[in-house]
C-alpha positions as CSV (number, residue, x, y, z in Angstrom):
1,X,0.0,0.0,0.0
2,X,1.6,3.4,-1.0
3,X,2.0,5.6,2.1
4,X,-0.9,8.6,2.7
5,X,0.1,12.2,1.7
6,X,-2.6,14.2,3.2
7,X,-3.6,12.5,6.6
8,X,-6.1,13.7,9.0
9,X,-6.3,13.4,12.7
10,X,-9.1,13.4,14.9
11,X,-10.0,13.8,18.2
12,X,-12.5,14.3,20.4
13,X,-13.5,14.1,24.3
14,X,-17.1,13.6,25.4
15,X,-16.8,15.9,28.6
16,X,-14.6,19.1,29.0
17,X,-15.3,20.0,32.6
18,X,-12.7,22.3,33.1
19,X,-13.7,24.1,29.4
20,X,-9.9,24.8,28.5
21,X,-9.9,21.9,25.8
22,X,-6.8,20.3,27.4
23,X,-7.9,16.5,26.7
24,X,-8.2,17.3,22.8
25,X,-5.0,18.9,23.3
26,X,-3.3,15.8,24.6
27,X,-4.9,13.6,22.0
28,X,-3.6,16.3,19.3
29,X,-0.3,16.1,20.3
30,X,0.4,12.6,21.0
31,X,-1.2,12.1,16.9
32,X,1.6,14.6,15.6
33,X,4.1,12.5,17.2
34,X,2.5,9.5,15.8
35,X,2.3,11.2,12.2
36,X,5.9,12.6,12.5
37,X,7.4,8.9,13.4
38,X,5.5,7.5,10.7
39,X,6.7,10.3,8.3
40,X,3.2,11.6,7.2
41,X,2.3,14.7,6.5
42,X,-1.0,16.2,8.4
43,X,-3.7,18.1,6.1
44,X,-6.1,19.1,8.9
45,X,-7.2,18.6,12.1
46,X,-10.7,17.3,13.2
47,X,-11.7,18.1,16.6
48,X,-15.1,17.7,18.3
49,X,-14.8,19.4,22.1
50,X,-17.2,18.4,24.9
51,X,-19.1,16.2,22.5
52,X,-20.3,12.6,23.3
53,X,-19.6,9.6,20.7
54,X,-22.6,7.4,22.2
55,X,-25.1,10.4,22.6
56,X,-25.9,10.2,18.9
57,X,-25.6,14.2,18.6
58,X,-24.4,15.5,15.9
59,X,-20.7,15.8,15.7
60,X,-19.0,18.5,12.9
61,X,-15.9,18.0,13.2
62,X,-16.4,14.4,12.7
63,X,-18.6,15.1,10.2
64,X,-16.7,17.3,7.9
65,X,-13.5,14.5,8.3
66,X,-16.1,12.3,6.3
67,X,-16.5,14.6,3.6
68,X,-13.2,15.2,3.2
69,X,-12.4,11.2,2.9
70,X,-15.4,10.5,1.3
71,X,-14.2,12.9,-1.9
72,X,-10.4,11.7,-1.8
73,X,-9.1,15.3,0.2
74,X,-7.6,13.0,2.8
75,X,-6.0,9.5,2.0
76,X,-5.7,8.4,6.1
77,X,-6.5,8.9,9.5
78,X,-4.7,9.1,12.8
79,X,-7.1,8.9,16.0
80,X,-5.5,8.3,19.5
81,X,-7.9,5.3,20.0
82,X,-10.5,3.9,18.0
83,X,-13.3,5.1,21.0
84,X,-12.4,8.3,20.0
85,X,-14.0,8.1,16.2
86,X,-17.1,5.8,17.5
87,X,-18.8,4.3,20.3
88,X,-22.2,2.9,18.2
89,X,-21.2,0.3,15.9
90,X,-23.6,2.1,12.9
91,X,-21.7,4.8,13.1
92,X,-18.1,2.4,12.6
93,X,-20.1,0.6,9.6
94,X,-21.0,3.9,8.1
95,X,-17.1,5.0,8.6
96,X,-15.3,1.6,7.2
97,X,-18.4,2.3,3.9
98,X,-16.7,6.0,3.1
99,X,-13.1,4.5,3.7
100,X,-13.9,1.6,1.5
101,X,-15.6,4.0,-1.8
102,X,-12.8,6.1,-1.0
103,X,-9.7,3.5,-1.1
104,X,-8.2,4.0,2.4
105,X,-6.8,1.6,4.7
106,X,-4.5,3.5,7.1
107,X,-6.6,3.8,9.7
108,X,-4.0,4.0,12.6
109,X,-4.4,4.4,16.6
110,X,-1.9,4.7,19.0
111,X,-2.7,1.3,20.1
112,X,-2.3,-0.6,16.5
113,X,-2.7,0.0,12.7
114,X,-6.4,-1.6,11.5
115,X,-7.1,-2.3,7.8
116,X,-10.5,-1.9,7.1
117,X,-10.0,-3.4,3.7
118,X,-9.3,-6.8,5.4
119,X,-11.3,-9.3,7.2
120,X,-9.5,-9.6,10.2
121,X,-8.9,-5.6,10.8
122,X,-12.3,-5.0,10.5
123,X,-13.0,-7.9,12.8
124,X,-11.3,-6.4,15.4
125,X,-12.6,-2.9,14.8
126,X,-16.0,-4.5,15.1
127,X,-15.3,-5.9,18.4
128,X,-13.8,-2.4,19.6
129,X,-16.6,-0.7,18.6
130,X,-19.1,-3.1,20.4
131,X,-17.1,-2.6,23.4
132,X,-17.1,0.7,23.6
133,X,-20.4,0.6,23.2
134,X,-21.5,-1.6,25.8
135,X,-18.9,0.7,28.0
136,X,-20.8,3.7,27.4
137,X,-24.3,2.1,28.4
138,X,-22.5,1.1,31.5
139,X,-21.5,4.7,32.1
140,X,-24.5,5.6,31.4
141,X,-26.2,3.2,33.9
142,X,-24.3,4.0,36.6
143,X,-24.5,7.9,36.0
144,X,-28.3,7.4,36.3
145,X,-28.3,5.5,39.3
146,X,-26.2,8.0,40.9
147,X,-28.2,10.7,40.2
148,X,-30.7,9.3,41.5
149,X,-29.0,8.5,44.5
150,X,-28.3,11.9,45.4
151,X,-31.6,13.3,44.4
152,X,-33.3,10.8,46.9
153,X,-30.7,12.2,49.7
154,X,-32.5,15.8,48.5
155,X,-29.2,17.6,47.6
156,X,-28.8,19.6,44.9
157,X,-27.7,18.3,41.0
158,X,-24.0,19.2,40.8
159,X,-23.6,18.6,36.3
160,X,-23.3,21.4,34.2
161,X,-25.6,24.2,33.3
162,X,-26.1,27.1,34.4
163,X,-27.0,28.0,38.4
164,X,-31.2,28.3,39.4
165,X,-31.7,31.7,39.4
166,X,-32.5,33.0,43.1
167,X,-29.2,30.8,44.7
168,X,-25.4,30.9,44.3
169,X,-22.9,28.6,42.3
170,X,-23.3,26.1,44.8
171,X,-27.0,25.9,44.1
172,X,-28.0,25.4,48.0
173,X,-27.1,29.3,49.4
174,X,-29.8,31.7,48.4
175,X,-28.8,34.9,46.5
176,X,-30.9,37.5,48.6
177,X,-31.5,39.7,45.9
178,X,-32.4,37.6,43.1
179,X,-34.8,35.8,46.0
180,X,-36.3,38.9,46.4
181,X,-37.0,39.4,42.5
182,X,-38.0,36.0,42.2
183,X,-41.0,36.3,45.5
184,X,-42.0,39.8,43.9
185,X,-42.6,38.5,40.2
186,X,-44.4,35.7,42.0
187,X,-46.8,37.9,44.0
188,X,-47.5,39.8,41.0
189,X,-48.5,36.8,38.5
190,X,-50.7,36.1,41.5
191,X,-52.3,39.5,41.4
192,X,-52.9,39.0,37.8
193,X,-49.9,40.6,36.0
194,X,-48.9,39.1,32.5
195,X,-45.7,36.9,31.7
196,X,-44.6,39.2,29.1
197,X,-45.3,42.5,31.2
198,X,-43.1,40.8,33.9
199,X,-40.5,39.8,31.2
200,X,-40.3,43.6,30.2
201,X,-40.3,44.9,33.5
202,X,-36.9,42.9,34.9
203,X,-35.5,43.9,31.6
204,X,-35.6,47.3,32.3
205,X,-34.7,46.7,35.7
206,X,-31.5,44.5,34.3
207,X,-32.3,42.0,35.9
208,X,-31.1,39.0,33.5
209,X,-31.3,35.3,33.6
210,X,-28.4,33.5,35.2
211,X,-27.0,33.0,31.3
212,X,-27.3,36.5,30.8
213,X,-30.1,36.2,28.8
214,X,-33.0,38.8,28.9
215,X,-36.6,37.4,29.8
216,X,-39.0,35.2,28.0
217,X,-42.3,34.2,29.0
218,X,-41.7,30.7,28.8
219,X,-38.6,30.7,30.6
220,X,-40.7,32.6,33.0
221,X,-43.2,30.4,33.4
222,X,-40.9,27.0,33.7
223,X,-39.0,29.1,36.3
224,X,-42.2,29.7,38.7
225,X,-43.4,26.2,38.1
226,X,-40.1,24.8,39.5
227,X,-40.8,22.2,42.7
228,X,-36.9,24.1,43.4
229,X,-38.5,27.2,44.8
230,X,-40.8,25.2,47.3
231,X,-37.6,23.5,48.9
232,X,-38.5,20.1,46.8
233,X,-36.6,17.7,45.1
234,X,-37.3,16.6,41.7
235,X,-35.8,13.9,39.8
236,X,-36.7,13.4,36.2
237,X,-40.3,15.6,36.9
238,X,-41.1,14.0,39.8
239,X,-40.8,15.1,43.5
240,X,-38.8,13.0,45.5
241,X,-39.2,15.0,48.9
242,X,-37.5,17.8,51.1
243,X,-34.3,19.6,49.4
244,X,-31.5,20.3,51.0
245,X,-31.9,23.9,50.2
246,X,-34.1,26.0,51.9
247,X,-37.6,27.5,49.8
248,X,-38.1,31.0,48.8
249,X,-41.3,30.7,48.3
250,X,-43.0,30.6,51.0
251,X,-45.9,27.8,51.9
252,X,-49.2,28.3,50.0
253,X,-47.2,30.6,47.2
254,X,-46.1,28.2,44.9
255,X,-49.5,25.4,44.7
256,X,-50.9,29.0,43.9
257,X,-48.6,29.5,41.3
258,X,-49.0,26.0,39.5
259,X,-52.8,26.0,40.1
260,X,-53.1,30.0,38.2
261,X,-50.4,28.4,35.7
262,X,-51.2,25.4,34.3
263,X,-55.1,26.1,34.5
264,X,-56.3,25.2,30.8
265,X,-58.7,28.2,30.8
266,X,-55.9,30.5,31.1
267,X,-55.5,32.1,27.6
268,X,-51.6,32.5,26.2
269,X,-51.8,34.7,23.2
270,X,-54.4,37.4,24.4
271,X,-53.6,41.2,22.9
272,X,-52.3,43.7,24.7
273,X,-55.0,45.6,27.2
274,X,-56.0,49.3,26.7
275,X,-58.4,49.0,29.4
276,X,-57.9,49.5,32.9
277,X,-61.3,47.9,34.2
278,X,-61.7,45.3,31.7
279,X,-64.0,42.7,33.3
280,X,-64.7,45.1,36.7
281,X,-67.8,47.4,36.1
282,X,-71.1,46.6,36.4
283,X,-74.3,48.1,35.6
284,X,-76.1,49.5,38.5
285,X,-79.9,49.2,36.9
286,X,-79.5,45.2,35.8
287,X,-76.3,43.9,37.7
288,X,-74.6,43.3,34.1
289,X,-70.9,43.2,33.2
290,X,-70.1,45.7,31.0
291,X,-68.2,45.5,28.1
292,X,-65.1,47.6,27.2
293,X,-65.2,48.7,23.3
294,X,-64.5,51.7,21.2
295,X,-67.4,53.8,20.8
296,X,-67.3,56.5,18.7
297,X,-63.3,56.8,18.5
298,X,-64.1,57.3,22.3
299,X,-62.7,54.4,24.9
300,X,-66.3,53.7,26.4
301,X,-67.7,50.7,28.6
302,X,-71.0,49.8,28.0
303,X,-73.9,47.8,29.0
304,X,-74.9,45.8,26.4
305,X,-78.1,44.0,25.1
306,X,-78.9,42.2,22.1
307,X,-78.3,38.2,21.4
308,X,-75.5,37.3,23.0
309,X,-75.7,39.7,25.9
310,X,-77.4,39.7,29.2
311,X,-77.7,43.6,29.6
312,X,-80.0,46.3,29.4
313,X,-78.4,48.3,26.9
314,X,-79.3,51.5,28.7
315,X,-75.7,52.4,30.4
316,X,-71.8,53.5,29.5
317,X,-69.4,55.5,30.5
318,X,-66.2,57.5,29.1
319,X,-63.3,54.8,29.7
320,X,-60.6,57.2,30.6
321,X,-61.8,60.1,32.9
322,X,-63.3,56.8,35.4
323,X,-60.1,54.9,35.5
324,X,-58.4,58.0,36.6
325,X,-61.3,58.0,39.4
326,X,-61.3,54.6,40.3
327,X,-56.9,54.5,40.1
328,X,-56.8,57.7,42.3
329,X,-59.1,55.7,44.5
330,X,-57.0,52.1,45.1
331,X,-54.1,54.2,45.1
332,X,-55.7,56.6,47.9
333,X,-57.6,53.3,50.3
334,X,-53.7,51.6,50.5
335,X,-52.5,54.2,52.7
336,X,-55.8,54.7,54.8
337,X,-56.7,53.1,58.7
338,X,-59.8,51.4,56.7
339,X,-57.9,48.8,54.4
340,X,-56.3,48.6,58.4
341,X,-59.5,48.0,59.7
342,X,-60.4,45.4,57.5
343,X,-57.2,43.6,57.7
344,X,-57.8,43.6,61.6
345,X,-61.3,42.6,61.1
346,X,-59.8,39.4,58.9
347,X,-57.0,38.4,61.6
348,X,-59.6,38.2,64.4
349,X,-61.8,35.9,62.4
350,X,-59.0,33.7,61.0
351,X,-56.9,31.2,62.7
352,X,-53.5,31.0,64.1
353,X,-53.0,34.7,63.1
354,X,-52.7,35.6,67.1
355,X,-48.8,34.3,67.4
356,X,-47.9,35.4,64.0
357,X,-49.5,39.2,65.3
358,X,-47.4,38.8,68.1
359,X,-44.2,37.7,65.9
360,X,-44.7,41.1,63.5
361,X,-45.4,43.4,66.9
362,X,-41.8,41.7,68.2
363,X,-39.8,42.4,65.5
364,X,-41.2,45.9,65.1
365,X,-40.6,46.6,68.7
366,X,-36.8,44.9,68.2
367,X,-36.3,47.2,65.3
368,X,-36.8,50.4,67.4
369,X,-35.1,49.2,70.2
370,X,-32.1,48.4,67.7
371,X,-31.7,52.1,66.3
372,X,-32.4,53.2,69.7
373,X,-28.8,51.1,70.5
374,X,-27.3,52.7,67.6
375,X,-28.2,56.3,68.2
376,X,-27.1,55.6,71.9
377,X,-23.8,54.6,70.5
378,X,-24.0,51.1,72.1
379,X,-23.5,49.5,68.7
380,X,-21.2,50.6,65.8
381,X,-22.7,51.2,62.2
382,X,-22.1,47.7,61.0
383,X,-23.5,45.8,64.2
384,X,-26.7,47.7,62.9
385,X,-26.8,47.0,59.2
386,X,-26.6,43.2,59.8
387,X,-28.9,43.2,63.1
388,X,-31.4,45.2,61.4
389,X,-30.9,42.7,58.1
390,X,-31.7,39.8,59.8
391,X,-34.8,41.5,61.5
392,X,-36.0,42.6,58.7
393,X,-35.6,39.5,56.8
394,X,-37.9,37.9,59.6
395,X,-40.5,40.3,59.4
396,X,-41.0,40.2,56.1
397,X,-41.5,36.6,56.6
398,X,-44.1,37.1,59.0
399,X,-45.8,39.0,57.5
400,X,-46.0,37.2,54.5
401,X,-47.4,34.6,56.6
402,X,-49.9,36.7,58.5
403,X,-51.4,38.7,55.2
404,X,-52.0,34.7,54.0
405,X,-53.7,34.1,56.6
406,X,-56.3,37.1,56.2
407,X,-56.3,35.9,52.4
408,X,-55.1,39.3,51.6
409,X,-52.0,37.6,49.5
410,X,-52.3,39.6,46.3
411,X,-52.1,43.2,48.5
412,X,-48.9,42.4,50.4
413,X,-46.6,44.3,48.0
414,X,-48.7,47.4,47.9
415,X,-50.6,48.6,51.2
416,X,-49.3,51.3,52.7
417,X,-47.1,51.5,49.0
418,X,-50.1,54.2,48.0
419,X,-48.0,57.5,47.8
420,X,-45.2,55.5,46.2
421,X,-47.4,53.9,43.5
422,X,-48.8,57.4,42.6
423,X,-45.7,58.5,42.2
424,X,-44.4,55.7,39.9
425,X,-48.2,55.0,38.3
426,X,-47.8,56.7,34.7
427,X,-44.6,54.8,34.1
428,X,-46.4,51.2,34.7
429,X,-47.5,49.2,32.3
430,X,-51.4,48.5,32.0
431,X,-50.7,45.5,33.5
432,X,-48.9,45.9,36.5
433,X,-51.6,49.1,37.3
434,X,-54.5,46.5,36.7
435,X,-52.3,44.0,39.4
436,X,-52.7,46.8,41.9
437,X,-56.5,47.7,41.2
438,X,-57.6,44.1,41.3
439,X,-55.6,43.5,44.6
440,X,-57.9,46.0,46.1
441,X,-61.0,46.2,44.4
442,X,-63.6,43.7,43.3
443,X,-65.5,45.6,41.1
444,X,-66.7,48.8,40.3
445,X,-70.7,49.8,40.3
446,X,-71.5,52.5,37.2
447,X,-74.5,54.6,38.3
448,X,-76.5,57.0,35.4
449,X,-75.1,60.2,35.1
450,X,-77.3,63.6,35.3
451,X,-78.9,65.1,32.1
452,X,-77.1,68.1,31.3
453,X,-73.4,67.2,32.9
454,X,-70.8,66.6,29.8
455,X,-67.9,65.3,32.4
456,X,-67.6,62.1,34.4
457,X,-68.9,62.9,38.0
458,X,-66.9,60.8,40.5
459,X,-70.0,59.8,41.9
460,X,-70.9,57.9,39.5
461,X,-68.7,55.3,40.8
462,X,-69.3,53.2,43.2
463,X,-66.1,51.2,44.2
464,X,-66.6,47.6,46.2
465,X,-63.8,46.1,47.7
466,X,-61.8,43.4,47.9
467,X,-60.1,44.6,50.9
C-alpha cells in the first residue's frame, strides 16, 4: 500500500469540565508525534470538544472529516484510540463504507494499525466498537443510578448548566437579591400581571437570567413552576421530597402559582389591554358586566343588550376620565386606617394569626429598640446594618405569613405602598396598574349620570372592595 500524503487526525472528548480543551489537546499532540514517526504529512485537524460519541448528537468535526475522505481530500486517519471516532457500531459501519468507496486503509491508533480493507482488521474494529459501546451504556447506567441516588438524599444536581436563578454557584445558598426578585414577580403573577409584562419589567430593571439572557415568557413560566422554589426535590419531573436547600417561596405561594399556571382556561396569546377595568364594572340598573369597546373613537364601557348579551343596553361610561377616578381611588384606600381596619377585622376571624400578630409586633418593637442602641452609641454602624438585616428578613417573613392568613396575598406588595405607586403610576404598564387595582377592588358599580353634565362625575362610581 503506498504511504498517505494528506492524513487527518481526529479527536475528540465527550466531557470538558474544566472548558480549557486540554484533553483534545493531549490527544492532538500525542497524533503529531505518531504522524511525524511514521513520516506523514497532516492536512487538517478534526476536533469535536465536549461532544459525546454514544449520545448520537451530531458531531462537525467528525462530520466534515467524512466529507473530506469520502471525496479523496484525505487519504488516512490518525485517531489516539479507536473510542475516540465511535462508540455505536452504525456509526463504525458507516465510517469503514466512506473508507472503503474512497480507497483507504490506514486507519492508525496509538494502540495498532487496522485495515479496514481486510477481514480480520475489520473484525477487530467490530469488536472495539461493540465494546465501547456496551462501556458507554455502563457509564450511562451507573450515571443514572447515581443521580438518583443523590436526588433521593435531596441535595442539589452538581452537572453542568447554568445555576437556578435566586441561589449561588453552589446551588443550595440563596442569593438574597435575586430571592427577592424572584417572590415579587411571584406575588405579581398572583395578582394577575402578564408573563410578558413581567418579562419587560426585569429587563428594564436589568435584571437578566443567570445566562445572561434577557426574559421570555416561557422561561418565566418554567422558572415559577419549579418544585426548586418550594424546597422540593425533583428527579426526572417528579418530586422525591425535602431539598437540602431552603424554599423562597414561602408555603401556599407556589401550589398557587402552579394551580393559576397550568389552569387550561388561562389564555396564552391574548392582545395587549388598553383597558384599565376590563371585566370590573357593572351596571347599576340590571347587575350586568359591562363591556369595554371603542365607541365613537371614544374608549367607552357599556352595557350591552342584544343576542348574545345579558344587559339592558341602557348604560356607558367614558373609559378614561373613570379609571383615573377609580386609580386615584385604590391608590388613595392603601394608605388609609380602613384597608387597616379590614385587615384587623380578617385576623380576628381567621386562625392561628394571634402568634404570628405577636411575631410582627416583636420584630417591630426589636427594630426600634435596635436604632435606639445605635443612636445611643452602644453598637457601631455595622453591628446595625446586619442586626437590622436579619430582623427585617424575619419580618417580612411574618408578614407574609400573616397577610395569608387574612387571604389578603395579592395586597402584600402594595398597602401602605399608596403614595409611592402614585408616584411611579404613569410609568407602569397596563398590566402591573390592573395587578394593583384588582388586589384591592372587586368591582366597580357604574351609576347613570345627570342630564345636562358633559364630564364624568366621580359619583358615579361606586367602588366595592376586595379589601
Amino acid at each position: 500500500m503506498a504511504e498517505p500524503r494528506a492524513v487527518a487526525i481526529y479527536a475528540r472528548i465527550s466531557q470538558d469540565r474544566e472548558g480549557d480543551g486540554l484533553g483534545v489537546l493531549r490527544q492532538l499532540t500525542d497524533c503529531q508525534a505518531e504522524a511525524a514517526r511514521r513520516g506523514w504529512t497532516v492536512a487538517e485537524e478534526y476536533v469535536d470538544d465536549d461532544i459525546s460519541a454514544y449520545s448520537g448528537k451530531m458531531r462537525p468535526g467528525y462530520q466534515q472529516m467524512l466529507k473530506d475522505l469520502h471525496c479523496g481530500a484525505r487519504d488516512g486517519v490518525i485517531v489516539w484510540h479507536l473510542d475516540r471516532l465511535h462508540r455505536r457500531p452504525i456509526e463504525l459501519e458507516e465510517f469503514v463504507q466512506v473508507c472503503s468507496s474512497a480507497g483507504i486503509n490506514h486507519v492508525v491508533t496509538l494502540h495498532g494499525d487496522f485495515n479496514l480493507g481486510s477481514g480480520d482488521g475489520l473484525l477487530v474494529a467490530r469488536l472495539l466498537a461493540a465494546v465501547a459501546a456496551n462501556e458507554s451504556d455502563s457509564k450511562r447506567r451507573r450515571g443514572r443510578r447515581k443521580a438518583l441516588e443523590v436526588a433521593q438524599t435531596g441535595k442539589p444536581h452538581r452537572g453542568g448548566g447554568f445555576r437556578p436563578f435566586g441561589y449561588k454557584a453552589d446551588r443550595v445558598t440563596i442569593d438574597n437579591a435575586e430571592a427577592r426578585a424572584l417572590l415579587d414577580i411571584a406575588q405579581r403573577v398572583l395578582a394577575g400581571e402578564s408573563l410578558p409584562s413581567l418579562c419587560q419589567s426585569l429587563d428594564g430593571l436589568g435584571v437578566r437570567t443567570t445566562g445572561g439572557n434577557t426574559w421570555r415568557p416561557q422561561v418565566l413560566r418554567t422558572m415559577l413552576l419549579n418544585p426548586r422554589y418550594q424546597g422540593l426535590r425533583t428527579y426526572k419531573g417528579e418530586v422525591l421530597g425535602p431539598a437540602q436547600w431552603p424554599a423562597i417561596f414561602p408555603d401556599g405561594v407556589g401550589q398557587r402559582l402552579h394551580t393559576l399556571l397550568t389552569d387550561p382556561k388561562r389564555r396564552t396569546n391574548r392582545t395587549a389591554r388598553r383597558y384599565l377595568l376590563s371585566g370590573m364594572c357593572r351596571c347599576s340598573k340590571c347587575d350586568s358586566k359591562m363591556f369595554s369597546m371603542m365607541h365613537y373613537e371614544t374608549r367607552r364601557y357599556l352595557c350591552r343588550s342584544g343576542p348574545g348579551f345579558n344587559g339592558c343596553g341602557s348604560m356607558s361610561i367614558t373609559a378614561q376620565p373613570i379609571e383615573e377616578i377609580i386609580a386615584e381611588a385604590v391608590l388613595f384606600r392603601l394608605d388609609t386606617p380602613q384597608l387597616e381596619a379590614v385587615l384587623n377585622g380578617r385576623a380576628l376571624q381567621a386562625p392561628h394569626t394571634t402568634a404570628l400578630q405577636a411575631a410582627v409586633d416583636a420584630d417591630v418593637a426589636q427594630l426600634e429598640e435596635l436604632a435606639q442602641l445605635y443612636a445611643d452609641r452602644a453598637i457601631t454602624a455595622a453591628e446595625w446594618v446586619q442586626a437590622r438585616r436579619t430582623i427585617e428578613e424575619r419580618l417580612s417573613q411574618a408578614r407574609r405569613r400573616l397577610v395569608s392568613a387574612m387571604g389578603a396575598q395579592d395586597a402584600f406588595h402594595y398597602i401602605g405602598q399608596g403614595s409611592v405607586l402614585r408616584g411611579q403610576w404613569p410609568t407602569l404598564n397596563l398590566d402591573r396598574q390592573r395587578a394593583v387595582v384588582k388586589a384591592v377592588l372587586e368591582y366597580v358599580v357604574i351609576h347613570p349620570g345627570k342630564m345636562g353634565i358633559h364630564w364624568v362625575d366621580p359619583q358615579r362610581a361606586e367602588p366595592i372592595w376586595r379589601l
